[in-house]
gemmi code that builds the backbone of each chain (N, CA, C; Angstrom):
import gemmi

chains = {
    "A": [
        ("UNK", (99.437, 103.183, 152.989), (98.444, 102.350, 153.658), (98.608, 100.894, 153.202)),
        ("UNK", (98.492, 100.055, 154.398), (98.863, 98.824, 153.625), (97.084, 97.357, 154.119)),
        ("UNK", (97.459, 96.952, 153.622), (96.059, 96.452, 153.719), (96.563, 95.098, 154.971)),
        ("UNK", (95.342, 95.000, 155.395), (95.384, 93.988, 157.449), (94.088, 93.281, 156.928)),
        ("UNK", (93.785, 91.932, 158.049), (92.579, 91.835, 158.494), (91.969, 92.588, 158.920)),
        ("UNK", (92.361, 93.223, 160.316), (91.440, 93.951, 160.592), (90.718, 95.472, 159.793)),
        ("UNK", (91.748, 95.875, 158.798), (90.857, 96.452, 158.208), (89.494, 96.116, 157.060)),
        ("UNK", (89.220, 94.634, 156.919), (87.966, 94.221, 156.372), (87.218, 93.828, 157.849)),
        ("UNK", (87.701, 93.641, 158.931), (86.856, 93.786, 160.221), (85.674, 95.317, 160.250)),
        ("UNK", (86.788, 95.861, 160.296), (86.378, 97.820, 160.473), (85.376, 98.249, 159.623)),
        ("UNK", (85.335, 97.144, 158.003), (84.683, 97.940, 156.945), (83.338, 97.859, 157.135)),
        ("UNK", (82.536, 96.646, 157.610), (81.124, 96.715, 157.797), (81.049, 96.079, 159.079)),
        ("UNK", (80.295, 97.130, 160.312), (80.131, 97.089, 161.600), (79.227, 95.949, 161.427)),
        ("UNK", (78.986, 94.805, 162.105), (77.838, 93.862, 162.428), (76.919, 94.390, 162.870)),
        ("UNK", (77.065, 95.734, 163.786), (76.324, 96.328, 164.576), (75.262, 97.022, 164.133)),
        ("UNK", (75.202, 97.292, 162.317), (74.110, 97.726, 161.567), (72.859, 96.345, 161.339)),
        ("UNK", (73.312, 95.449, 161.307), (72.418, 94.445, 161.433), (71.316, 94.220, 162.669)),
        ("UNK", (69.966, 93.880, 161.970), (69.109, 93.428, 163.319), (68.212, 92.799, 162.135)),
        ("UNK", (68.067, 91.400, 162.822), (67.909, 90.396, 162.052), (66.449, 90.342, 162.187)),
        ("UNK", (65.294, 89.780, 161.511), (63.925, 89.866, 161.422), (63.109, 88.758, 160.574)),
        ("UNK", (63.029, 87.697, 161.104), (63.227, 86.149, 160.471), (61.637, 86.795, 159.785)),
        ("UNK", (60.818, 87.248, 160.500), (59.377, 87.245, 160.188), (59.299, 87.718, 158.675)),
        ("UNK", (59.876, 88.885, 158.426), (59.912, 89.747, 156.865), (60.659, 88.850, 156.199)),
        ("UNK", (61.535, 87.990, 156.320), (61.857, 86.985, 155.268), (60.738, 85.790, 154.976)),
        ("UNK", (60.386, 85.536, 156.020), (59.164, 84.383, 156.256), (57.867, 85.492, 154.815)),
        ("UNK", (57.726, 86.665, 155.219), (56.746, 87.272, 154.640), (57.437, 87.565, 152.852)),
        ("UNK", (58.782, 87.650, 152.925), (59.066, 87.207, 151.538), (58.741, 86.916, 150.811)),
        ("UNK", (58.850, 85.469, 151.653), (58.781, 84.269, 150.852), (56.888, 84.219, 150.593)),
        ("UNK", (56.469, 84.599, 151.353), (54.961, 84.386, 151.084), (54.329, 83.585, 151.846)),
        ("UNK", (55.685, 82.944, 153.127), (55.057, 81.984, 154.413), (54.021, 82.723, 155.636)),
        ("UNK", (54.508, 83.917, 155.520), (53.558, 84.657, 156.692), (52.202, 84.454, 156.240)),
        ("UNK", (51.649, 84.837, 155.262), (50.304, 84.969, 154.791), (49.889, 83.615, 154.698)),
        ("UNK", (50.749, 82.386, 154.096), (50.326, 80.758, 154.547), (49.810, 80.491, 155.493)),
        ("UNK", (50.784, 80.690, 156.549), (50.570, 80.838, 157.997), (49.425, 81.422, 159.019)),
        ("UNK", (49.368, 82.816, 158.432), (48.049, 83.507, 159.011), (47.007, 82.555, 158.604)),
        ("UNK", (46.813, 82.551, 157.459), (45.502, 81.672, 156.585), (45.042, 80.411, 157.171)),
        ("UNK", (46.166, 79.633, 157.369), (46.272, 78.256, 157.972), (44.804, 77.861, 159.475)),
        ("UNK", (45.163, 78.797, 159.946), (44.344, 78.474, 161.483), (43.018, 78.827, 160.883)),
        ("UNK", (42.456, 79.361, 160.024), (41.054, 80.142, 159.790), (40.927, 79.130, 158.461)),
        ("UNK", (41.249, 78.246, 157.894), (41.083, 77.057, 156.921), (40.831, 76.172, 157.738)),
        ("UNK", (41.866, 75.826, 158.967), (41.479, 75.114, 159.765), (40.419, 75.214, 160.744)),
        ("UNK", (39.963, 76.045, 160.938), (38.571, 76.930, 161.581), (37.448, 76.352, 160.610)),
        ("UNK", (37.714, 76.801, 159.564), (36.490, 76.672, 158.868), (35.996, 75.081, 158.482)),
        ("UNK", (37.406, 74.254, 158.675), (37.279, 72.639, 157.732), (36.014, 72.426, 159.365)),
        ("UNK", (36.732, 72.611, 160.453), (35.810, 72.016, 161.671), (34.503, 72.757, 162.039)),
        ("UNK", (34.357, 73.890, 161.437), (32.875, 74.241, 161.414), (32.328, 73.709, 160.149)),
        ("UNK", (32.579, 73.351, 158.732), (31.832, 72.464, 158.305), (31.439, 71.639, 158.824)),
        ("UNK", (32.750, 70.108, 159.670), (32.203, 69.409, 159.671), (31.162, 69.306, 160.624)),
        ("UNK", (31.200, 69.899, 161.463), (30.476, 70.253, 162.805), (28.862, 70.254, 162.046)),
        ("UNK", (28.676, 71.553, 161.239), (27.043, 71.756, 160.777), (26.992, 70.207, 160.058)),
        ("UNK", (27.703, 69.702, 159.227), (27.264, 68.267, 158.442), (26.419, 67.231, 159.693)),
        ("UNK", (27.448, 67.436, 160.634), (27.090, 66.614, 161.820), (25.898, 66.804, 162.332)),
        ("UNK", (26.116, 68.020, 162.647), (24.431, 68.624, 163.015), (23.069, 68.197, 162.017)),
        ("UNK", (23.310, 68.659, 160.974), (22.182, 68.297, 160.234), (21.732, 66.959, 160.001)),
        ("UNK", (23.146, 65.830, 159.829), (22.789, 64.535, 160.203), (22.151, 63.732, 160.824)),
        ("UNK", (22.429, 64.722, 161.967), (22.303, 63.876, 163.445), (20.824, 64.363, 163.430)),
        ("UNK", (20.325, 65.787, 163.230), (18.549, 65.978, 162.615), (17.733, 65.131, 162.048)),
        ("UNK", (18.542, 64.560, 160.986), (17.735, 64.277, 159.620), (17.350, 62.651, 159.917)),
        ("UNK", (18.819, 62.250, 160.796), (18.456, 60.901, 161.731), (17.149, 60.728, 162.938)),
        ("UNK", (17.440, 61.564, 163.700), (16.252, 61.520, 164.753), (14.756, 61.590, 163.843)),
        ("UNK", (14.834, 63.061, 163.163), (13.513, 62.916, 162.298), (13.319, 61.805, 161.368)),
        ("UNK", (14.451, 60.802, 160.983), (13.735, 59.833, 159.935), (13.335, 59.008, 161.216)),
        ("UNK", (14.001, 58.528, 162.387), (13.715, 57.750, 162.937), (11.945, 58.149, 163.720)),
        ("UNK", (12.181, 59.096, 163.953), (10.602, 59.580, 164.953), (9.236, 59.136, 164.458)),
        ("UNK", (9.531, 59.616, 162.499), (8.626, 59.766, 161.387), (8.739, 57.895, 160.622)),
        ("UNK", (9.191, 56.982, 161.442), (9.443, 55.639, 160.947), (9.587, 56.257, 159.491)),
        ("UNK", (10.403, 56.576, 158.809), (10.577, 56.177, 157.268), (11.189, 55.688, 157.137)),
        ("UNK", (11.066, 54.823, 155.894), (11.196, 53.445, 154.984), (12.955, 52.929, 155.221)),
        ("UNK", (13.489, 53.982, 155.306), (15.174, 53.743, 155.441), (15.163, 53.484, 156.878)),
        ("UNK", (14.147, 53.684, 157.432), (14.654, 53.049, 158.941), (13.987, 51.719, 159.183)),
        ("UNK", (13.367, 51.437, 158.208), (12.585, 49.775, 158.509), (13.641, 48.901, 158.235)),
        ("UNK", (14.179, 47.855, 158.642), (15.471, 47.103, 158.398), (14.564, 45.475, 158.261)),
    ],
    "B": [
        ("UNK", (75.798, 62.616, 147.209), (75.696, 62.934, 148.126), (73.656, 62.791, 147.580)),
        ("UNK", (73.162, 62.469, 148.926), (71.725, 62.334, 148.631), (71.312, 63.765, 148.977)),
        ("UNK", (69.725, 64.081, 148.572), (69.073, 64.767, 148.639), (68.585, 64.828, 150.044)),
        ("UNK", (68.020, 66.239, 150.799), (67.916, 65.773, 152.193), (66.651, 66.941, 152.191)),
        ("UNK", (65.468, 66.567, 152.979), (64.648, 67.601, 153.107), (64.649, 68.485, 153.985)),
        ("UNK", (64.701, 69.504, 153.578), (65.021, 71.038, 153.836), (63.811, 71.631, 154.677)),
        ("UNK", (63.667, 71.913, 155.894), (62.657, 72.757, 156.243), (62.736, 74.011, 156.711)),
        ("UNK", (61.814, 74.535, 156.945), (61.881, 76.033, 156.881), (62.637, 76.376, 158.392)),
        ("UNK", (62.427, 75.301, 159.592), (62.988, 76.002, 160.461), (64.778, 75.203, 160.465)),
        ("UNK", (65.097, 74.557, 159.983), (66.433, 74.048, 159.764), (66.699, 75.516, 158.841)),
        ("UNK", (66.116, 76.398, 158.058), (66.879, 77.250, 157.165), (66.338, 78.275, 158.305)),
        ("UNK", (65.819, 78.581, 159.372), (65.533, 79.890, 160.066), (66.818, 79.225, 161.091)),
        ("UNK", (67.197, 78.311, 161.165), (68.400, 77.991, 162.364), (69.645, 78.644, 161.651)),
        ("UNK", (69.740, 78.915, 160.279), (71.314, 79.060, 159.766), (71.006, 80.581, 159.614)),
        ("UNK", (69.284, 80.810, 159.523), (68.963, 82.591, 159.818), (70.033, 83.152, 161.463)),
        ("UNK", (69.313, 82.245, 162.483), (69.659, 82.836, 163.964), (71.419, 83.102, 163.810)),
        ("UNK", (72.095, 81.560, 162.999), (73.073, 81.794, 163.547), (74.559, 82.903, 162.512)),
        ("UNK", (73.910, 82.386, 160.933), (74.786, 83.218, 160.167), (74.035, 84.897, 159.297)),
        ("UNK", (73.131, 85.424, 159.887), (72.679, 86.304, 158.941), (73.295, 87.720, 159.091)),
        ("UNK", (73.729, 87.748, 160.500), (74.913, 88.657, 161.053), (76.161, 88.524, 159.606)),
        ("UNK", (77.041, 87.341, 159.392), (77.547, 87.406, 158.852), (77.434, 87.834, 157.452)),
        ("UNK", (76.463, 86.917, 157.097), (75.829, 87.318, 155.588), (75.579, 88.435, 155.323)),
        ("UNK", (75.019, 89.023, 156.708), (74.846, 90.842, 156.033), (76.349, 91.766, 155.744)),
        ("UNK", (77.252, 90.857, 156.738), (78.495, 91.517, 156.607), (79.415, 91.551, 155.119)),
        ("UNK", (78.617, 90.482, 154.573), (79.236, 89.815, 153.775), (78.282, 90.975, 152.489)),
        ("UNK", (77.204, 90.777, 152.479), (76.497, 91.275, 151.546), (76.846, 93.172, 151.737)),
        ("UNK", (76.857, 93.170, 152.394), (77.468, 95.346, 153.174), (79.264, 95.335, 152.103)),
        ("UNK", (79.810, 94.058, 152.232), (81.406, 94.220, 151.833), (80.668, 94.150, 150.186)),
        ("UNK", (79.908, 94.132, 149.566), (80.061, 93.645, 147.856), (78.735, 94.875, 147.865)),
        ("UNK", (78.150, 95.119, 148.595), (77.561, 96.449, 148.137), (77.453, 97.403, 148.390)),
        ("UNK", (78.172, 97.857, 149.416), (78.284, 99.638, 150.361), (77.500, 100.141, 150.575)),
        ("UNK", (76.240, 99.368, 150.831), (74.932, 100.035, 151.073), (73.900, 99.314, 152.255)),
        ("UNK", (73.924, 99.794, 153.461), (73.233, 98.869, 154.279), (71.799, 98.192, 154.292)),
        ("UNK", (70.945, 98.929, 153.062), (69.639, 98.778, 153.325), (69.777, 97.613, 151.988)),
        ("UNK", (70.688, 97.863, 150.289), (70.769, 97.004, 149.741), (71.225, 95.559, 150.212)),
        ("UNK", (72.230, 95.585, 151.154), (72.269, 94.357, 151.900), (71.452, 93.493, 152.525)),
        ("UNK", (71.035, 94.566, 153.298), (69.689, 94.038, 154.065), (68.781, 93.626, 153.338)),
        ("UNK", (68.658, 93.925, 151.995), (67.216, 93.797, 151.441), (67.925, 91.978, 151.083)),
        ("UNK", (68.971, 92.267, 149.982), (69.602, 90.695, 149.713), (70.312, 89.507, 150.592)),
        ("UNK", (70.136, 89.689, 151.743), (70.292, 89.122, 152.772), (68.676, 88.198, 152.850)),
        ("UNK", (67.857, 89.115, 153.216), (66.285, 89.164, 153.554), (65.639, 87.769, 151.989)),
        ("UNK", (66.457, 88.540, 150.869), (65.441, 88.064, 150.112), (66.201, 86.806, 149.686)),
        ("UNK", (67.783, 86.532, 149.932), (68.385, 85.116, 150.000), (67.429, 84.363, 150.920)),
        ("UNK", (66.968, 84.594, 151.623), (66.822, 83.403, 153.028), (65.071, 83.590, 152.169)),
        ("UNK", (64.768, 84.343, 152.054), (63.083, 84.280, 151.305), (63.329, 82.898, 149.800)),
        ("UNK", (64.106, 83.478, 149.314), (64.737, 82.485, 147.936), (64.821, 81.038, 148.441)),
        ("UNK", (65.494, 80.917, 149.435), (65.982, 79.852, 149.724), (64.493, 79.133, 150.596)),
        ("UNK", (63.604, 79.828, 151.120), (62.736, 79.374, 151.861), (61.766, 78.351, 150.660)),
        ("UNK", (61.574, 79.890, 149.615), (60.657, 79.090, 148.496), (61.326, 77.796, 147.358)),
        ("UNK", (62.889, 77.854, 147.349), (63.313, 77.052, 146.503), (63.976, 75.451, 147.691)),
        ("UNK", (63.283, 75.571, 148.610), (63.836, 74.191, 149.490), (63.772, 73.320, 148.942)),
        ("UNK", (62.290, 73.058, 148.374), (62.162, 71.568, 148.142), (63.085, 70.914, 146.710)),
        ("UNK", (63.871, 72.189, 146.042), (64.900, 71.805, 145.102), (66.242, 71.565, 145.685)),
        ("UNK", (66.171, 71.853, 147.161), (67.714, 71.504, 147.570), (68.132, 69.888, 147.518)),
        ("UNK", (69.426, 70.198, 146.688), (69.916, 68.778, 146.408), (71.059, 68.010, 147.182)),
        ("UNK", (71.597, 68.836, 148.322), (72.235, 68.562, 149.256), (73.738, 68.233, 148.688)),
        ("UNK", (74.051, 68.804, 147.714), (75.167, 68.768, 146.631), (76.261, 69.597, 147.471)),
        ("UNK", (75.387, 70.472, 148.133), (76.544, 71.690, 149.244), (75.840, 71.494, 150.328)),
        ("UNK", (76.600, 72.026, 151.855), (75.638, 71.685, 153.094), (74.216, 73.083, 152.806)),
        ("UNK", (73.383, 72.712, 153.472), (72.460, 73.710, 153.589), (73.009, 75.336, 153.748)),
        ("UNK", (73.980, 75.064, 154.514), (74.602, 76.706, 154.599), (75.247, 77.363, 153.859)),
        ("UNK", (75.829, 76.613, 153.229), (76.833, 77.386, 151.568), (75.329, 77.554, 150.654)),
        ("UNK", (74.374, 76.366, 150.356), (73.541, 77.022, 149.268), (72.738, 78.169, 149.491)),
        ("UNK", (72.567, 78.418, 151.078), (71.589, 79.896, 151.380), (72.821, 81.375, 151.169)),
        ("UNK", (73.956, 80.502, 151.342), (74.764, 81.491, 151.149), (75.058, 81.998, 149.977)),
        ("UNK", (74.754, 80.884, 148.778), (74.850, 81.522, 147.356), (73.685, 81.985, 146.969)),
        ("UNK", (72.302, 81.388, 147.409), (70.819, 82.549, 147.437), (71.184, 83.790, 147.601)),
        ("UNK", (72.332, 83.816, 149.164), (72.142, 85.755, 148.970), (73.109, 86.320, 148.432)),
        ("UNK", (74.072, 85.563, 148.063), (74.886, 85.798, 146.832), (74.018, 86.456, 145.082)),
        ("UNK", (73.631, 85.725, 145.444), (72.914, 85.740, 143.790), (71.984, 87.007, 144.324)),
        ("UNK", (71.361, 87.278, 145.430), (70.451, 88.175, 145.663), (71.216, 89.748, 145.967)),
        ("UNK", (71.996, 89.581, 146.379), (72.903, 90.566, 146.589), (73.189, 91.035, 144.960)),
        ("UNK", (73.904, 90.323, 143.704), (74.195, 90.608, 142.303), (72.289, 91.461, 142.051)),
        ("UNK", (71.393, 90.251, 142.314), (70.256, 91.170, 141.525), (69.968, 92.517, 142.370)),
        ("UNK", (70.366, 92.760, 143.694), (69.942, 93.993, 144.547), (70.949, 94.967, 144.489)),
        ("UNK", (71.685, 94.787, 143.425), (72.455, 96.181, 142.822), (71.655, 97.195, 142.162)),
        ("UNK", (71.593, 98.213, 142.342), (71.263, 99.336, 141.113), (71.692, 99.138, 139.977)),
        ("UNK", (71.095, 99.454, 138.696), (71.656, 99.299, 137.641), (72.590, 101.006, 137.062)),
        ("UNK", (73.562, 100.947, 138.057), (74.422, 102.092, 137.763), (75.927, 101.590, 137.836)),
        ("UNK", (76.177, 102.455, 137.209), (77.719, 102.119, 137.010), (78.796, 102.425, 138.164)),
        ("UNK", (79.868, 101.461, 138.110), (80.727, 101.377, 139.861), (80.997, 102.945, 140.258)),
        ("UNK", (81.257, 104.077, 139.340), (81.519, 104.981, 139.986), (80.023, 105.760, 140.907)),
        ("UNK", (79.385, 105.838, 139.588), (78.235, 106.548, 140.684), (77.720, 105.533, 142.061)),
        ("UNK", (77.831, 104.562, 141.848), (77.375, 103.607, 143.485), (78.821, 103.606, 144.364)),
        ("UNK", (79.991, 104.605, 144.625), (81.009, 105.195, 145.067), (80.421, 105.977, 145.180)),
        ("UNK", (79.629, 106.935, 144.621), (79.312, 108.563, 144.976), (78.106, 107.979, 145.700)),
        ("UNK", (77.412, 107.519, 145.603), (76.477, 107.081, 146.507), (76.437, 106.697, 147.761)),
        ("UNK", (77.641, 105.429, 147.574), (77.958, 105.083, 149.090), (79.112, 106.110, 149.706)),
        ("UNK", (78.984, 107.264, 149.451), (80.150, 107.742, 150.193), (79.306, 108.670, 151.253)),
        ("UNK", (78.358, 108.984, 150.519), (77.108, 109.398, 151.489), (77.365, 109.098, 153.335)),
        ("UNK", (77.110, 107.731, 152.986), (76.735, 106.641, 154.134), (78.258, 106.639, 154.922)),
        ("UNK", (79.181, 105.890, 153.951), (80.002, 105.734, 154.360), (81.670, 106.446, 154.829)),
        ("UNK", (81.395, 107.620, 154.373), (82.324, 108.786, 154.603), (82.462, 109.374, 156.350)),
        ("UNK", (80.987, 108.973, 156.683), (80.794, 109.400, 158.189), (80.850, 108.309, 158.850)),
        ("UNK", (80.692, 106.902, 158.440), (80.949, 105.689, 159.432), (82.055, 105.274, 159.676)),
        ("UNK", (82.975, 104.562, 158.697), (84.128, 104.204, 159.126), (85.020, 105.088, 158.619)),
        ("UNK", (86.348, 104.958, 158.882), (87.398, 105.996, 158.505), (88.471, 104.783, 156.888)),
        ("UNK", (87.409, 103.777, 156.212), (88.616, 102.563, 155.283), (87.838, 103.016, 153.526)),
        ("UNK", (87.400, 104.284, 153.726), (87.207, 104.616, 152.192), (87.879, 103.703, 151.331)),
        ("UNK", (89.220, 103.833, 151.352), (89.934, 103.150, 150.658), (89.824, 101.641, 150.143)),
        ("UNK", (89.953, 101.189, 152.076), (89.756, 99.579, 151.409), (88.317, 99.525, 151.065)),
        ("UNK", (87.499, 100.116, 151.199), (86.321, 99.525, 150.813), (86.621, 99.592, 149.160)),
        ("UNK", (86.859, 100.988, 148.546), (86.996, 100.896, 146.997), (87.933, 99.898, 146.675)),
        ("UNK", (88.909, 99.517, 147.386), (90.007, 98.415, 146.754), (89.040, 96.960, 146.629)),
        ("UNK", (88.353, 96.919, 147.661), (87.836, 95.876, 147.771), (86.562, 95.186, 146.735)),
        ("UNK", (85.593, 96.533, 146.369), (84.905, 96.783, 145.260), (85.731, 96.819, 143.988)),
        ("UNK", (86.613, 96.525, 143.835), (87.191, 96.823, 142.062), (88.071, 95.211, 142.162)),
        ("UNK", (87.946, 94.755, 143.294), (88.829, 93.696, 142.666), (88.008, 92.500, 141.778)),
        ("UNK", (88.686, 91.945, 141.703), (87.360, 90.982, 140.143), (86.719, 89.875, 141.203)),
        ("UNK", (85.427, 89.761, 140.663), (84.502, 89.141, 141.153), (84.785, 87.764, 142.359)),
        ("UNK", (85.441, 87.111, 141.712), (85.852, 85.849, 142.651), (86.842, 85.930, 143.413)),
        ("UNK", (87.845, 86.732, 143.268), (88.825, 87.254, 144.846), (88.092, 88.082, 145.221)),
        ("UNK", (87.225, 88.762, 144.711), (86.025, 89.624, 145.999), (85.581, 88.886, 146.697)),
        ("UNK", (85.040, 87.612, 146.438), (84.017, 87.107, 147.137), (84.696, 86.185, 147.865)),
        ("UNK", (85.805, 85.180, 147.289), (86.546, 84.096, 147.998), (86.832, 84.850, 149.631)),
        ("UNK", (87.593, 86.085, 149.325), (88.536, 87.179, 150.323), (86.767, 87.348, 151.462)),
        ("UNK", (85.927, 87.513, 151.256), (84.978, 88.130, 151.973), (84.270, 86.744, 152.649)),
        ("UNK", (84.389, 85.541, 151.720), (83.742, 84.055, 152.282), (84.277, 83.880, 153.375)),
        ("UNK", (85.779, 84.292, 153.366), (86.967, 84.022, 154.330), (87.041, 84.845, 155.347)),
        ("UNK", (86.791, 85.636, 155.523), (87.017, 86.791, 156.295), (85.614, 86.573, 157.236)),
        ("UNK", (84.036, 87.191, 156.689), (83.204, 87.070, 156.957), (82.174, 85.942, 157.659)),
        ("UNK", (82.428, 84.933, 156.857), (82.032, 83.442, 157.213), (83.223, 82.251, 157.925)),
        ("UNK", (84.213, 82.815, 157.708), (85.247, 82.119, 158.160), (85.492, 80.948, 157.350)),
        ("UNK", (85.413, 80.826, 156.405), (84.572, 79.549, 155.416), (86.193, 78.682, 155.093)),
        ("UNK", (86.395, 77.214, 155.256), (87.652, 76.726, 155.034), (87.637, 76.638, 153.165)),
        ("UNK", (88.915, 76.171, 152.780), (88.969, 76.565, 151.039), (87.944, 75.607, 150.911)),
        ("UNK", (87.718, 74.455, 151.033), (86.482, 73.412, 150.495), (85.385, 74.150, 150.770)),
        ("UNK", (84.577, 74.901, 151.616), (83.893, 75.604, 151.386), (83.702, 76.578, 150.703)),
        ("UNK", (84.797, 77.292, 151.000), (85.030, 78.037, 149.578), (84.385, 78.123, 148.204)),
        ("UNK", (85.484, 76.698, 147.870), (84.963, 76.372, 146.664), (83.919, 76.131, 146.453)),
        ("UNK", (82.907, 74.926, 147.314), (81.878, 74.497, 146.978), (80.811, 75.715, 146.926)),
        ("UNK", (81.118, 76.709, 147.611), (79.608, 77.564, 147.607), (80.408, 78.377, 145.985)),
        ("UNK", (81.772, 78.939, 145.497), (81.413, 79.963, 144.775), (81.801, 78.410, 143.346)),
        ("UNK", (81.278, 77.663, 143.518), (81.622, 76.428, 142.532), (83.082, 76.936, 141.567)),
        ("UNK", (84.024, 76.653, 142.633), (85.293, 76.513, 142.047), (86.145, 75.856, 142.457)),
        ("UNK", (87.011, 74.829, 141.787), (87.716, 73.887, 141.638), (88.580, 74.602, 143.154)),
        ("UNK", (88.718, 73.434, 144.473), (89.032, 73.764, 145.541), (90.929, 74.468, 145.285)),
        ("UNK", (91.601, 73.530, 144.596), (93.278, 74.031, 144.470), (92.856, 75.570, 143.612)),
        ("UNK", (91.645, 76.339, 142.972), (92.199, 77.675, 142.851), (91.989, 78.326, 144.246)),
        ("UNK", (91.434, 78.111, 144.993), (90.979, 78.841, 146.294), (92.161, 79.443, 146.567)),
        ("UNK", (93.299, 79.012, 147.195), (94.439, 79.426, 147.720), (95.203, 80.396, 146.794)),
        ("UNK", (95.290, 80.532, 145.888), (95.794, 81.138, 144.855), (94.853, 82.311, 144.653)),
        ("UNK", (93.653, 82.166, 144.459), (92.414, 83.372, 144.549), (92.792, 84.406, 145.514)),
        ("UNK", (93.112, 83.494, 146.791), (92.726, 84.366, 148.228), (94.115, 85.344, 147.700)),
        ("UNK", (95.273, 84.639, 147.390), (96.571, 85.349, 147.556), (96.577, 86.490, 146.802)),
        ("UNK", (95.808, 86.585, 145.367), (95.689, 87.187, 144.201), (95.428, 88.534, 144.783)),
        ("UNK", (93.661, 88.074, 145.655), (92.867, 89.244, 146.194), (93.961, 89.838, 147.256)),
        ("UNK", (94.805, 89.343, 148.141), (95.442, 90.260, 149.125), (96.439, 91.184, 148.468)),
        ("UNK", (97.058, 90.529, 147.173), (98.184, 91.107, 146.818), (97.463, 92.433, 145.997)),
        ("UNK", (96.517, 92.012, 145.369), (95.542, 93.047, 144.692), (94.945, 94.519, 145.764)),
        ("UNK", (94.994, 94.110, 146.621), (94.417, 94.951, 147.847), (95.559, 95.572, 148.132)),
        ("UNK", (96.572, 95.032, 148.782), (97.898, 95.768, 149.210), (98.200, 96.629, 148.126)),
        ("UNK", (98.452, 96.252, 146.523), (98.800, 97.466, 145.841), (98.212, 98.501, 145.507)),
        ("UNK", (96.444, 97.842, 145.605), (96.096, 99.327, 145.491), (95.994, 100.195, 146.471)),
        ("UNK", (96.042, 99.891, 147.662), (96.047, 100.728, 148.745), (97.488, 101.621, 149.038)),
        ("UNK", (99.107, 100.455, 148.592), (99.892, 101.364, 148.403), (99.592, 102.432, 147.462)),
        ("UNK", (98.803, 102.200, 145.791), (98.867, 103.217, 145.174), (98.521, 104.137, 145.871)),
        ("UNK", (97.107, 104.446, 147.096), (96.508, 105.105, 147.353), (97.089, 106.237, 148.437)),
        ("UNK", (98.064, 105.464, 149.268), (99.171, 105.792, 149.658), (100.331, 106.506, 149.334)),
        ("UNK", (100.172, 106.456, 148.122), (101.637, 107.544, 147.628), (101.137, 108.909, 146.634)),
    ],
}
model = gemmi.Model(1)
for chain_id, residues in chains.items():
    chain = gemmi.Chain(chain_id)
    for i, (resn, *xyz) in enumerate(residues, 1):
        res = gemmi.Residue()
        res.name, res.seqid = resn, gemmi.SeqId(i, " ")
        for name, pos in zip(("N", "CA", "C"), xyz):
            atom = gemmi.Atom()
            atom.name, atom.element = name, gemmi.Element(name[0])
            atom.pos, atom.b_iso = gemmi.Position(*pos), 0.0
            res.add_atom(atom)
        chain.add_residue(res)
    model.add_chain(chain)
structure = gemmi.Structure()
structure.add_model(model)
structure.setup_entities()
């Protein structure tokens, strides 16, 4: 037997491969970043949202109730 | 050569286009499809979490290629070459008909294993070569010749 290219062709079929970017991504520990990401970002804009809300309350009621921070 | 920032989908682009190879590459140094797969998987994971150290010293594609290099060495069993032969013969006794070269190919010493498989697998020119297995580019040619001549005799031995 004498040794060829093509016999390191023959030795491992490509054809066992099927590639799966996601389980490397999850490896690394990017999948779970990722998931997390949109529901951090969910949550930063429902804070600011209630801050707003309560602001925008605490404004009308100082203004309705004339208090002292609204006398200029 | 400067430092260049590395992102995750510039390293999922050298996923789409070389991981075919890399597995081929990682299947030739370990006779085991799922150990490949795993050091294939966990090079490009390595390489995802160690980006922001890439120093652009090699192109992006030789250093993911020595991630699964290095991942492939740690995703060995800790058994000795014969029993991971009795192991892979399992697998590989019913797939291809190159028993042989595969064992010739497994016993030859570390860096004509890998130069011979950079070449073959990746198609990799000697400057690549060198730069991914960090060796002085004029041994490349001499490596590759070492590993063929090393291969041919043991396969004649196997042969007679």
């Amino acid at each position: 037997m004498t040794f060829d290219d093509d016999a390191l062709n023959r030795l491992v079929p490509a054809s066992l491969w099927k590639p799966d970017w996601a389980d490397a991504l999850e490896r690394a520990g990017e999948l779970d970043q990722r998931r997390r990401e949109p529901w951090a970002r969910r949550r930063r804009i429902l804070a600011l949202a209630v801050i707003g809300v309560v602001l925008t309350a605490l404004i009308a009621l100082g203004a309705e109730n004339a208090r002292w921070f609204f006398e200029f | 050569m400067s430092s260049e920032i590395v992102t995750i989908e510039s390293i999922e682009s050298v996923y789409r286009r070389r991981s075919a190879s890399l597995f081929r590459l990682a299947l030739a140094r370990t006779s085991d499809p799922e150990v490949a797969r795993d050091a294939v998987q966990d090079g490009f994971a390595r390489a995802i979490c160690a980006r922001a150290g890439f120093r652009g010293s090699a192109s992006l594609e030789e250093w993911i290629c020595r991630c699964v290099l290095n991942a492939t060495g740690d995703s060995r069993p800790p058994a000795g070459e014969d029993e991971l032969h009795e192991a892979d013969d399992v697998f590989w006794k019913a797939a291809t008909p190159d028993a042989e070269v595969r064992a010739a190919v497994r016993r030859l010493p570390a860096r004509q294993r890998d130069a011979l498989l950079l070449r073959f697998y990746l198609d990799y020119d000697y400057l690549t070569i060198a730069e991914t297995l960090r060796i002085e580019v004029g041994t490349v040619s001499a490596t590759l010749q070492a590993a063929r001549r090393n291969l041919t005799r043991a396969l004649e031995k196997v042969a007679r």
